[in-house]
C-alpha positions, -999 to +999 in steps of 0.1 A: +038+471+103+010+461+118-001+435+145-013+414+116+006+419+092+034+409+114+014+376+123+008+369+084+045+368+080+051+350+105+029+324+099+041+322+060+078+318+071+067+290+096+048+273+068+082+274+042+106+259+068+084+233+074+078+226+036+120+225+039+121+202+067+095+175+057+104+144+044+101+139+007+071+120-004+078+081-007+065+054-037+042+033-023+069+001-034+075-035-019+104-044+004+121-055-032+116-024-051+087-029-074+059-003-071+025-010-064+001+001-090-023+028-078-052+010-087-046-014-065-030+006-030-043+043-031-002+045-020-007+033+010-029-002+013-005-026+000+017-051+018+037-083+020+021-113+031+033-151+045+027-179+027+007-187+058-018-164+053-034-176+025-042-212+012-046-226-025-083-240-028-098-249-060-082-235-084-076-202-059-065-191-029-087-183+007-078-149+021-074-163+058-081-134+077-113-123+055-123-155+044-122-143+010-115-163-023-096-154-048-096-174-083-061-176-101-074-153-131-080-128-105-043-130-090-013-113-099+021-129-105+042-118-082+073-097-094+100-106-067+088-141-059+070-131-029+033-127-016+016-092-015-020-081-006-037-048-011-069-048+012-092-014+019-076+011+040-044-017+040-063-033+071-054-072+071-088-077+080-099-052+054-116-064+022-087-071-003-084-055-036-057-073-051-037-105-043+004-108-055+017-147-058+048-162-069+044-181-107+038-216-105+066-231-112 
């Protein structure tokens, strides 16, 4: 065998142990257990948020860290009771793409 070939299968046997050994992909999902839809998180930009990090105003809520105002027709009701954000590239200072809160109750 050569040099090469000898370094090809090498190289292919490193690349199936490691495909064995890495950790098995995870749903982008909430502390609770409800998944994120992918139009909103790209699996990976989505996240709980305090209550203190956004404020209702006029019929919406103020994104605190952006600025950013959200109507309520734009908002989400939260499935577990909690707040959630989704913001670009899951920065909190990121532009946010969609807002989780709890129902009004």
């Amino acid at each position: 065998m050569t040099l090469f070939a000898k370094t090809l299968v090498q190289v292919a046997s490193l690349l199936s142990v490691s495909c064995l050994l890495a950790p098995p992909a995870v749903a982008h999902v909430a502390d609770s257990g409800w998944r994120y839809p992918p139009y909103c998180c790209s699996e990976m930009d989505c996240y709980e948020i305090a209550r203190e990090e956004i404020e209702p105003v006029g019929g919406g809520w103020r994104i605190r860290a952006t600025g950013e105002y959200w109507s309520r027709n734009r908002t989400n009701v939260s499935p577990d009771g909690r707040y959630h954000r989704c913001s670009v590239s899951g920065l909190r200072k990121g532009r946010t793409i969609c807002l989780w809160v709890p129902a009004e109750g």
